[in-house]
N, C-alpha and C positions, 0 to 999 in steps of 0.2 A: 504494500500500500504506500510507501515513501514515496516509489516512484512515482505513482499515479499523483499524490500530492503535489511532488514534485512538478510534474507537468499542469496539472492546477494552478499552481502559485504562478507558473513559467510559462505560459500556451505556445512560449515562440522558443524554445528553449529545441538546440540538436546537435548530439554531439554522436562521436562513435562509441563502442561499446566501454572501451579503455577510461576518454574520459568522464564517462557516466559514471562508470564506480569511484573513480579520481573524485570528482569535482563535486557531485549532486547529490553527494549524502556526508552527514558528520564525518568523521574520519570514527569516531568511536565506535559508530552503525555501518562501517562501511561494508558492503558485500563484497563476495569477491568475481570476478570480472565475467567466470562462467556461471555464477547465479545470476549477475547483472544480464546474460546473454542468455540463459533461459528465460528470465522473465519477459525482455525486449522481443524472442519469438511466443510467448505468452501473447502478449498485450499486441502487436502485430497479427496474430493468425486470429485472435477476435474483435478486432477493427478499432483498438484505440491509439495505436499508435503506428506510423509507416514508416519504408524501408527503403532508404535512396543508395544508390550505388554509383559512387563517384567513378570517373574517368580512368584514376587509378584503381581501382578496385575495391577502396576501402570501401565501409557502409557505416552512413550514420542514420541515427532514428531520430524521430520528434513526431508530436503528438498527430493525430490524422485529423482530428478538426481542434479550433480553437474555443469553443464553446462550453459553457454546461458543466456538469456537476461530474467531470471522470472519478474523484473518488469512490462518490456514491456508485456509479455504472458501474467500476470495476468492482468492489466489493458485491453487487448481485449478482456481474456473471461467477465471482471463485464460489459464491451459493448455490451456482444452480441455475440463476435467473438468469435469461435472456431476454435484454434489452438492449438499447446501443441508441 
């Protein structure tokens, strides 16, 4: 749920998976880069967040719309509920 906050507080916020565990959470709370890149294809394969792939190859994420309550949405879908 940090993330989703995160992109909350941030609508315009995109970094790659690296500096998302870097940058976007406490250092105390920090996950680590493959939980960050689970969750990123989490929140991605149920439409809250998208996946650009730069020229080089790398790939950064940032939220898929800038709108609304993603907290909330995210926590219904890890319940069960589908909305979006």
């Amino acid at each position: 749920m940090s993330l989703a906050r995160y992109l909350q507080d941030h609508p315009r916020a995109c970094d790659r998976a690296q500096g998302i565990s870097l940058w976007w959470f406490p250092p105390t709370d920090a996950p680590s880069e493959i939980d960050v890149l689970n969750a990123l294809d989490w929140m991605v394969e149920h439409g809250f967040m998208k996946r650009a792939l730069a020229g080089d190859g790398r790939v950064s994420y940032a939220r898929a719309d800038g709108e609304g309550d993603l907290v909330g949405r995210v926590g219904l879908a890890l319940n069960g509920v589908v909305r979006r």
